[in-house]
N, C-alpha and C positions, 0 to 999 in steps of 0.2 A: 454468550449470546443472550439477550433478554431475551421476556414473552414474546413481544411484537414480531420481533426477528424470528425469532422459534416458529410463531401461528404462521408469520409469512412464508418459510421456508415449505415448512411443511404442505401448508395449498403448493404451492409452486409444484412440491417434487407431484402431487395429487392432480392437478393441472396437465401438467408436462405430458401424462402418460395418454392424455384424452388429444391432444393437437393432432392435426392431419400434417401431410408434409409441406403442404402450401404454407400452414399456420408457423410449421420450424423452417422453412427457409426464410421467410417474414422475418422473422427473429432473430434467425442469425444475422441475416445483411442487415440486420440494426446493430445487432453487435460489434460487427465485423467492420461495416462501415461509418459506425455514430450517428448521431439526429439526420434524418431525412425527412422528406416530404412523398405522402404517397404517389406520386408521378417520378420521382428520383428512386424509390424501390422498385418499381415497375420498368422500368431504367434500367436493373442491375439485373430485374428478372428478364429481361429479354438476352442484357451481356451477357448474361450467365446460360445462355440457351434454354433457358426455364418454360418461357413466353413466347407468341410467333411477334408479337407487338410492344410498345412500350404502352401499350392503355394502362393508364391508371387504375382502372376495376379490376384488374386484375390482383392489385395490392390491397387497395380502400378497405372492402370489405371482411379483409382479415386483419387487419390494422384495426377493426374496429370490434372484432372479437377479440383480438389481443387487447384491448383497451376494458375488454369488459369482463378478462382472465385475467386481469391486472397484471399484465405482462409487459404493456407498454402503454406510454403514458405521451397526451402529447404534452411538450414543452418549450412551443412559442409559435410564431406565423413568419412566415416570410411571403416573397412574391415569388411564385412561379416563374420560373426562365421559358415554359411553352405555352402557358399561359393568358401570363401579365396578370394574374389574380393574384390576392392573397389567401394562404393557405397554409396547414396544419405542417408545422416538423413535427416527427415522433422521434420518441429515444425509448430502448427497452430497459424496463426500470430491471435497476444491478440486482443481479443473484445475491442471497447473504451466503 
């Protein structure tokens, strides 16, 4: 493993221990499901009984803490299917 790899893992394991559980289910359904868009998270937290809604606030904002834990990253725009906007996919950037 290099430095990079090394310093990154290490925040990560130093991170991980600080998340709420709204912040690790985020996380997972990025994992679990690949790049989404915070309305298609909020989507999975309502299928998943998580949410009473599909609002998108209910994801966004820890999408955007994950983003600032450098846990997920976005990596590209597409257009909303409830929408018609364009808007952020996120992917959770890979564990080393």
């Amino acid at each position: 493993m290099n430095i990079t790899n090394e310093t990154r893992s290490e925040s990560y394991n130093i991170i991980r221990k600080t998340l709420t559980g709204r912040h690790k289910t985020v996380l997972q359904i990025l994992r679990d499901w690949g790049d989404l868009t915070a309305q298609e998270v909020a989507t999975v937290l309502l299928l998943d009984g998580i949410t009473p809604t599909d609002e998108r606030n209910f994801a966004a904002p820890r999408l955007t803490e994950l983003t600032e834990a450098k846990l997920v990253q976005a990596v590209g725009k597409k257009i909303c299917e409830k929408t018609g906007r364009r808007v952020t996919v996120w992917s959770a950037v890979k564990e080393d």
